[in-house]
C-alpha positions in Angstrom: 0.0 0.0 0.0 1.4 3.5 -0.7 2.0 6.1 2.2 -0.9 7.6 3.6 -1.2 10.1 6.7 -1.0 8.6 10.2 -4.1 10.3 11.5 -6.2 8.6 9.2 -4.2 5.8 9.3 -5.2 5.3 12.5 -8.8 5.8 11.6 -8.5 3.6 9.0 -7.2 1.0 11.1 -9.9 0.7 13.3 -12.3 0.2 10.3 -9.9 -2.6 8.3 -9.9 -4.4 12.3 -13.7 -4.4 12.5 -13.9 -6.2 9.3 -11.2 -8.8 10.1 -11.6 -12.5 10.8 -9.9 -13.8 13.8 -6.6 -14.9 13.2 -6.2 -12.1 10.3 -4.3 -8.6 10.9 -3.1 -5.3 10.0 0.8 -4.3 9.9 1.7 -0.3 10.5 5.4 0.4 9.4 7.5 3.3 9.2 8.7 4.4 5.8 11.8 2.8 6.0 9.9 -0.4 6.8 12.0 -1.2 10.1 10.0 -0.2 13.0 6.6 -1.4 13.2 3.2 -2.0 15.0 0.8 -5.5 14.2 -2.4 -6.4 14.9 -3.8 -9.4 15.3 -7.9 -10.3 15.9 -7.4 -13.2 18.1 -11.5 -13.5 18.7 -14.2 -11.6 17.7 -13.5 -9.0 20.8 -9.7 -9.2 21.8 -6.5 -7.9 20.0 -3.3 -8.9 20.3 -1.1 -5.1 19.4 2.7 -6.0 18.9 5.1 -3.0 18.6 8.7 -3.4 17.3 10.7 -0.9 17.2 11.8 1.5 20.1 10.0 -0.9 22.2 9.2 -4.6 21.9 5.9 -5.1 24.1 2.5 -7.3 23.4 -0.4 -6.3 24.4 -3.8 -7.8 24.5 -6.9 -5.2 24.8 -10.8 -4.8 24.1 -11.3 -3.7 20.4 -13.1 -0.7 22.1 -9.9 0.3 23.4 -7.9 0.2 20.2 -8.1 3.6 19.4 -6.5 4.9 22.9 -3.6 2.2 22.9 -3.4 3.3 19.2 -2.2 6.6 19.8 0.2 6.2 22.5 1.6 3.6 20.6 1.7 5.5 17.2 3.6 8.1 19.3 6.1 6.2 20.8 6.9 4.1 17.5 6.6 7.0 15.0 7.9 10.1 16.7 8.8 12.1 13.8 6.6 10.4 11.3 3.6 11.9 9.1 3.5 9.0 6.6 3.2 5.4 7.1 2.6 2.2 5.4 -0.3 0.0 6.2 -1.1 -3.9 5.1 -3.0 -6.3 5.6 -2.4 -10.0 6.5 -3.9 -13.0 6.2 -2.7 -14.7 8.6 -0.2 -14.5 11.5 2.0 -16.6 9.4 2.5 -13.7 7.1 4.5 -11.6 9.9 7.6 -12.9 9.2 7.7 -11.9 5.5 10.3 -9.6 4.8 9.4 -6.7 2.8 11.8 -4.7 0.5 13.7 -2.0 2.9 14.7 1.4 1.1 
């Protein structure tokens, strides 16, 4: 997917996760494609948000509370960032995939 703003990024997030079967998930990266933040739908209410990057943490929250643990996140990861990358995975297996670094 090409660049898009990280304030709807973020919106658009939440929509792409509502729509999600368990088991599929989003991937937010930085331009450069090395710091990042996934989402996995474990059930039809829980999320499993992995940052990697400045910090290496898992957490598992509400899909209610996505949005606030969203931003803090987004701040911490991307301090300096406007644009970021967003896909979309199939499947957990898909994380390790290694995509072209610029």
């Amino acid at each position: 997917m090409a660049l898009i703003n990280i304030q709807s990024a973020i919106k658009q997030v939440q929509q792409i996760v509502c729509r999600l079967e368990p088991t599929q998930g989003v991937e937010i990266l930085t331009y450069k494609r090395n710091r990042g933040i996934t989402i996995i739908k474990v059930d039809a209410e829980t999320l499993s948000v992995q940052e990697r990057g400045y910090e290496e943490l898992t957490h598992l929250v509400h899909i209610a509370d996505l949005a606030r643990l969203l931003k803090t996140v987004v701040k911490r990861e991307f301090p300096r960032s406007r644009k970021v990358r967003v896909y979309q995975l199939d499947s957990p297996y898909c994380l390790g995939i290694k995509r072209k670094q610029l």
